[in-house]
C-alpha positions in Angstrom: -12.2 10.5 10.8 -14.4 7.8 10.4 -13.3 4.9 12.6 -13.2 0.8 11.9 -14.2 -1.6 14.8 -11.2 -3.9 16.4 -12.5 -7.3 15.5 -10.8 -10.8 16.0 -9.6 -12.6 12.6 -6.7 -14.5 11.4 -3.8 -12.6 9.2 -0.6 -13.9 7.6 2.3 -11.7 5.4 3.9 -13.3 2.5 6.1 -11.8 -0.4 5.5 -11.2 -3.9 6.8 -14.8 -4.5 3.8 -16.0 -2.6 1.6 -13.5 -2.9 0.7 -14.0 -6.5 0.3 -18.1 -6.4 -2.4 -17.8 -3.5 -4.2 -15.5 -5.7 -4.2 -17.3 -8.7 -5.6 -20.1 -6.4 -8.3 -18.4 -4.7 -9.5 -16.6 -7.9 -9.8 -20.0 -9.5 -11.8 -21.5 -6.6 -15.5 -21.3 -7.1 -16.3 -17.7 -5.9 -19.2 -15.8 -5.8 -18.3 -12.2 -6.0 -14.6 -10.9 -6.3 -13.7 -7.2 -6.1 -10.6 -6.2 -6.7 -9.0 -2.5 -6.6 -5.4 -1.8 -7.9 -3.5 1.1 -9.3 -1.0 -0.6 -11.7 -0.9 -3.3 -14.0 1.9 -3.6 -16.9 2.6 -5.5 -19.5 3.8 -9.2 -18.3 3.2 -12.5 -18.2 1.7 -12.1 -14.5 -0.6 -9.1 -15.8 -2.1 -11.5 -18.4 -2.1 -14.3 -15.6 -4.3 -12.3 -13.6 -6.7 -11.5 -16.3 -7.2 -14.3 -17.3 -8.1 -16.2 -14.2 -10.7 -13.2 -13.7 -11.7 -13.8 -17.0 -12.4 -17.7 -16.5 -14.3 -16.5 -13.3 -16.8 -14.1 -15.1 -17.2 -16.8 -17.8 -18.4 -19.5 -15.1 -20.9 -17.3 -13.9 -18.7 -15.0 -11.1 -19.7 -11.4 -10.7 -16.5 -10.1 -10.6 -16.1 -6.4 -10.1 -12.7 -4.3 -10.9 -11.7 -0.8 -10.2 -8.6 1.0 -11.0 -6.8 4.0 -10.7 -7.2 5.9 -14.1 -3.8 7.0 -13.1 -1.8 4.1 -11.8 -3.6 1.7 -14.4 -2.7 3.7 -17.5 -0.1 1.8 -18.6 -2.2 -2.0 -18.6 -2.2 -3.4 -21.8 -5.2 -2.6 -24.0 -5.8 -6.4 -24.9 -6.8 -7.1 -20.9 -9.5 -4.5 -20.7 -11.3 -6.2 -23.8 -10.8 -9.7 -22.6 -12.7 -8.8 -19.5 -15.3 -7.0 -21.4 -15.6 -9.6 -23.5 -16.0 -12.6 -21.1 -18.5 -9.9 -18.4 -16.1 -8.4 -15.9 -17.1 -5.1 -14.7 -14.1 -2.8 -14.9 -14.2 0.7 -13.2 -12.1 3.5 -13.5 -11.0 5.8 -10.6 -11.0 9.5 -11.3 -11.1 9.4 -15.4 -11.0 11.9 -16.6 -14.5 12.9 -18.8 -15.7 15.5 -21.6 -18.4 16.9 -19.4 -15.4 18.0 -17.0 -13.9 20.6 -19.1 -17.3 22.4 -19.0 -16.8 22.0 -15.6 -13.3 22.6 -14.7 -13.1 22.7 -10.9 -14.0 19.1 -11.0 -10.8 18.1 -12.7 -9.6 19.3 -9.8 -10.4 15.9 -8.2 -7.9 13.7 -10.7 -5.4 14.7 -8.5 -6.8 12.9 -6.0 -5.4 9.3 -6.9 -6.8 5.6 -5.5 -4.1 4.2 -3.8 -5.7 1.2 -2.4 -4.9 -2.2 -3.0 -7.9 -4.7 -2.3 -8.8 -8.2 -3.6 -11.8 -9.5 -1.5 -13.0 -13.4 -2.9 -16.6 -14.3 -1.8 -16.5 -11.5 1.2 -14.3 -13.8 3.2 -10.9 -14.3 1.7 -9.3 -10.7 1.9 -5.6 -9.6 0.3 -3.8 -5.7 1.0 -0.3 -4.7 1.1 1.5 -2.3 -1.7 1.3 -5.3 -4.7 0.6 -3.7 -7.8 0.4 -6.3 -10.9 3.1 -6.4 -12.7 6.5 -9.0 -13.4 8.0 -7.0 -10.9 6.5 -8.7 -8.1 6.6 -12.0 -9.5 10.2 -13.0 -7.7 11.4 -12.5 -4.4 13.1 -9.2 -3.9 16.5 -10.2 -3.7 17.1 -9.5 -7.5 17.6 -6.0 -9.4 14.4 -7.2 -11.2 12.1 -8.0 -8.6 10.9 -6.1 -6.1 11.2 -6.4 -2.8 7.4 -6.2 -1.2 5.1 -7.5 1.8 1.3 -8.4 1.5 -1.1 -9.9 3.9 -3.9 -12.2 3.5 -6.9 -11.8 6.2 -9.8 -14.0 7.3 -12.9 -13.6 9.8 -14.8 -10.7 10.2 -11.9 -8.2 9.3 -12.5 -8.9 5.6 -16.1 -7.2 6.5 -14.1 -3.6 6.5 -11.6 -4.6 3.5 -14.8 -5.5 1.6 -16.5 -1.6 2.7 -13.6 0.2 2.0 -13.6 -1.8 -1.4 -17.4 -0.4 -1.7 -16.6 3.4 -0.6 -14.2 3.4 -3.6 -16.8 1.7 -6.1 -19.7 3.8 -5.1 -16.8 6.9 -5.9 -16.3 5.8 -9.2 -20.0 4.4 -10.1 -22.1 5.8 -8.0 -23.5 2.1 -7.0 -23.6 0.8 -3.8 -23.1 -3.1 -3.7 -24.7 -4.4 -0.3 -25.8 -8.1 -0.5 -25.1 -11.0 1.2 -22.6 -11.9 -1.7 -20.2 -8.7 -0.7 -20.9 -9.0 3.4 -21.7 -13.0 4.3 -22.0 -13.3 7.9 -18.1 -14.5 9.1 -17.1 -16.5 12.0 -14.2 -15.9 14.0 -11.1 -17.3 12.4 -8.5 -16.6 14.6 -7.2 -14.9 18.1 -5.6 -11.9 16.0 -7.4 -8.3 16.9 -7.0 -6.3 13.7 -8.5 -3.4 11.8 -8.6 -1.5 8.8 -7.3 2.1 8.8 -8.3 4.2 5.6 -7.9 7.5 4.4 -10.2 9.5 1.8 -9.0 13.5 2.0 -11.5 14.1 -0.5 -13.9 13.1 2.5 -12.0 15.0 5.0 -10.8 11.5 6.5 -7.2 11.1 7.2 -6.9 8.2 9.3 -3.7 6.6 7.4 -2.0 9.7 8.6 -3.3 10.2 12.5 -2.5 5.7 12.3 1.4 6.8 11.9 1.3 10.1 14.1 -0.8 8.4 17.0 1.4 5.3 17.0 5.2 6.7 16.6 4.1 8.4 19.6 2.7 5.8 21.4 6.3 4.1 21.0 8.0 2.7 24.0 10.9 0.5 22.9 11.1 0.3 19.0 9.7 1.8 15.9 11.2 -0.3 12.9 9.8 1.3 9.8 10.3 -0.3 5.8 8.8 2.3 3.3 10.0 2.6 0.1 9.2 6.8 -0.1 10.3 8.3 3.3 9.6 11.7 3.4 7.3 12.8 6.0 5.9 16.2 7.2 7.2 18.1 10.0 5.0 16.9 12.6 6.0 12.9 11.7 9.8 14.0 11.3 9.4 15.7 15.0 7.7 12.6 16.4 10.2 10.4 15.0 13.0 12.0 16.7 11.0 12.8 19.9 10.8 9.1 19.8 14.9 8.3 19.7 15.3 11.1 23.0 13.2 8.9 25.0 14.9 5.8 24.5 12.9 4.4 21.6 15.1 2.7 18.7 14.0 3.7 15.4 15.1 2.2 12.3 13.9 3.3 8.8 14.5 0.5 5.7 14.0 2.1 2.3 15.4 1.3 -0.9 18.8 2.7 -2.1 17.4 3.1 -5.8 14.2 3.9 -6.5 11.5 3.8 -9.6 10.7 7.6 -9.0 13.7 9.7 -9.0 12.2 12.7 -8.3 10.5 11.5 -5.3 14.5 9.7 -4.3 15.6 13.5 -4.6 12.8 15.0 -2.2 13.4 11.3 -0.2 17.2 11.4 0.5 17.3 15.6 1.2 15.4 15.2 4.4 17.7 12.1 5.3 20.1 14.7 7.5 18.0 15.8 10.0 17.2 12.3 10.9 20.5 11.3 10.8 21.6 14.2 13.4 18.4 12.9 15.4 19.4 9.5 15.6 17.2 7.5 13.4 18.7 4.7 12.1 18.4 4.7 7.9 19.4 1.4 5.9 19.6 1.5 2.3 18.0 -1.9 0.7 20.3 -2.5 -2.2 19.6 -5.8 -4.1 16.3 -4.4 -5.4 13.5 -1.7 -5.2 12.2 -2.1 -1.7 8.5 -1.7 -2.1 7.1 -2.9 1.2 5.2 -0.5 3.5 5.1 -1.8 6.5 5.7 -0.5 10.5 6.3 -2.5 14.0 5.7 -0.6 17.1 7.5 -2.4 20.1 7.0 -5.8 18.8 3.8 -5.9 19.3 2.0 -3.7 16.9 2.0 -3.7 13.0 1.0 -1.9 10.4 0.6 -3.3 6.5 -1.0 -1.5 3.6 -0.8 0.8 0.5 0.2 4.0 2.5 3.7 5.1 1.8 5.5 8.0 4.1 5.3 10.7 1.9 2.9 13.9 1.0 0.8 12.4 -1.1 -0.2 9.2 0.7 -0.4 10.9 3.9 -2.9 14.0 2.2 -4.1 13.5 -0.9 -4.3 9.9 -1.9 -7.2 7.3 -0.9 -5.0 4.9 1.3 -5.5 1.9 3.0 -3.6 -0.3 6.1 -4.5 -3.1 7.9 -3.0 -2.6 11.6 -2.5 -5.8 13.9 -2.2 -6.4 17.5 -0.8 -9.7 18.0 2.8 -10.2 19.1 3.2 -13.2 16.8 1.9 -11.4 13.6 5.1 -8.5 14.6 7.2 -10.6 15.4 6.6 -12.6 11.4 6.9 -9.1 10.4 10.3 -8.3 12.6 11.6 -11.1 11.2 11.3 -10.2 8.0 12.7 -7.0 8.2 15.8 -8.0 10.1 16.3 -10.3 7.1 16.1 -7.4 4.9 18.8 -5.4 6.7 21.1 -7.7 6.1 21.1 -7.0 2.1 20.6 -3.3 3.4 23.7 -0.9 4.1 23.4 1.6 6.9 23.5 5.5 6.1 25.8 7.5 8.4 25.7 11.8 8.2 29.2 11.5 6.5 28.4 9.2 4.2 24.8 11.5 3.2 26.5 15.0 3.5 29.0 13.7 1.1 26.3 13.3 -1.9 27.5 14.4 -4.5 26.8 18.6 -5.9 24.3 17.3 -8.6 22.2 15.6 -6.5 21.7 18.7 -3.7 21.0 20.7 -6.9 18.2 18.5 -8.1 16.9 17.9 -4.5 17.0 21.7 -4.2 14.4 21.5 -7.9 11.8 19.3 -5.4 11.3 21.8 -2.5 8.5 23.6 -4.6 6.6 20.2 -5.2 7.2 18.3 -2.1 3.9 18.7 -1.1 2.5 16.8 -4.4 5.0 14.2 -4.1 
């Protein structure tokens, strides 16, 4: 696993009604070099807002650099990748698929392997990550069928250093270039008391640091484990640590959404539900909207924000990234928060799951095969 330094910086959280505005603002400012890595992008009027203000960047002079998942990005209007064309963005895919591939068919192989990240970095010292994708539906603020529900975090100081590298590892995937000046990695001060770092995971790399970040901490837990992801469906070792973590005393509470935008993976999701129910984890369902956030606090004093969902996929097979905090008052923004949640949330009981209707153990019987791709 390679490892990210602890380093002193200033972070903040802010929803999807936030998020977006502070963007807008900072990709207007005049910026030197702005990377930015995503995996979705729909139709909308925030899609086009975005664009657009990258756009008016590259047209001032701004070498701005954009990478997406082929994946996640296919369904971005077609109008956005010629507007940045035309006014000099580089855009980037992720894992596109190419001709030369099927005379080489292992290498497809790797499109399985999906870029999960989300990373805007603006001059190498302004640094956003959370699960934001770019779309309409994280334009509001979560309480609302429409709009999801979603945390993000915005970073300053020297911890924008590893956003910015793990923004690199991807581009040199995709391109093959490295990008190394002084316009991608200034020289930071110190902009806070927070100690933070960035946890990422690359399995094509062998690197699975999103995964031993969860492991490592749920059993490091003392008091509380509070835990908002919107896919919950971890492996066996996670699912043991969990409830290892409820025998000694530790409070565990698990916020997910009680509809979700995959229902495939809500099938796999909600089968495993039982065993944690009979363990004692605490599940709330978040019911005015998707809950989108993926987010963890260890006993108040540790959090975790990022791209990394609880599942398969994110935990083996994606490229993920999380920032992790140590700063009680950072938690403690992000306790708040999710107490807040649980009370538009309803609690799951065992009676209340084991009661689900025959159609849906059938169709969560169809996901056992795949769970492991999920």
């Amino acid at each position: 696993m390679r490892r990210s330094l602890l380093v002193v910086g200033s972070s903040s959280c802010s929803t999807a009604i936030r998020y977006f505005p502070r963007c807008f603002k900072r990709s207007a400012a005049r910026v030197k070099a702005s990377p930015t890595s995503n995996t979705l992008s729909k139709n909308g009027a925030i899609a086009h807002e975005i664009a657009e203000a990258f756009a008016e960047r590259c047209r001032a002079g701004v070498k701005v650099k954009i990478l997406i998942d082929s994946l996640g990005g296919g369904s971005m209007p077609q109008d956005i990748p010629a507007l940045w064309k035309k006014s000099g963005c580089q855009l980037e895919w992720f894992e596109r698929i190419k001709v030369f591939q099927f005379v080489t068919p292992w290498e497809l192989l790797n499109y399985n392997h999906r870029s999960h990240r989300r990373i805007l970095v603006i001059d190498g010292k302004i640094g956003f990550t959370g699960g934001h994708g770019v779309s309409d539906a994280w334009s509001g603020n979560g309480r609302t069928a429409e709009h999801w529900r979603q945390t993000d975090v915005r970073v300053e100081g020297p911890i924008v250093q590893q956003l910015q590298a793990a923004f690199v590892e991807s581009w040199r995937r995709a391109t093959g270039d490295v990008l190394g000046d002084d316009a991608y990695f200034p020289a930071l001060d110190v902009q806070g008391k927070v100690y933070a770092q960035i946890v990422k995971s690359s399995p094509l790399s062998s690197s699975f640091g999103t995964y031993l970040l969860f492991l490592l901490s749920i059993t490091s837990a003392q008091k509380s484990i509070h835990i908002a992801n919107p896919y919950f469906f971890p492996d066996n070792r996670i699912e043991e640590a969990l409830i290892n973590a409820v025998k000694r005393g530790v409070k565990v509470v698990v916020l997910t959404p009680a509809k979700s935008d995959h229902a495939t993976t809500s099938s796999a999701s909600h089968s495993g539900f039982g065993v944690f129910l009979l363990g004692g984890v605490e599940i709330y369902e978040y019911q005015p909207a998707l809950m989108h956030t993926k987010a963890m606090v260890v006993d108040g004093i540790w959090a975790t924000v990022g791209s990394a969902n609880l599942d398969y996929r994110s935990l083996a097979i994606n490229e993920e990234l999380n920032l992790v905090v140590y700063d009680a008052a950072f938690a403690t923004a992000l306790e708040k928060s999710f107490q807040e949640d649980l009370k538009y949330s309803k609690k799951l009981t065992y009676e209340a799951w084991n009661s689900r209707s025959f159609t849906e153990k059938i169709l969560e019987l169809f996901t056992i095969p795949i769970k492991e791709q999920l």
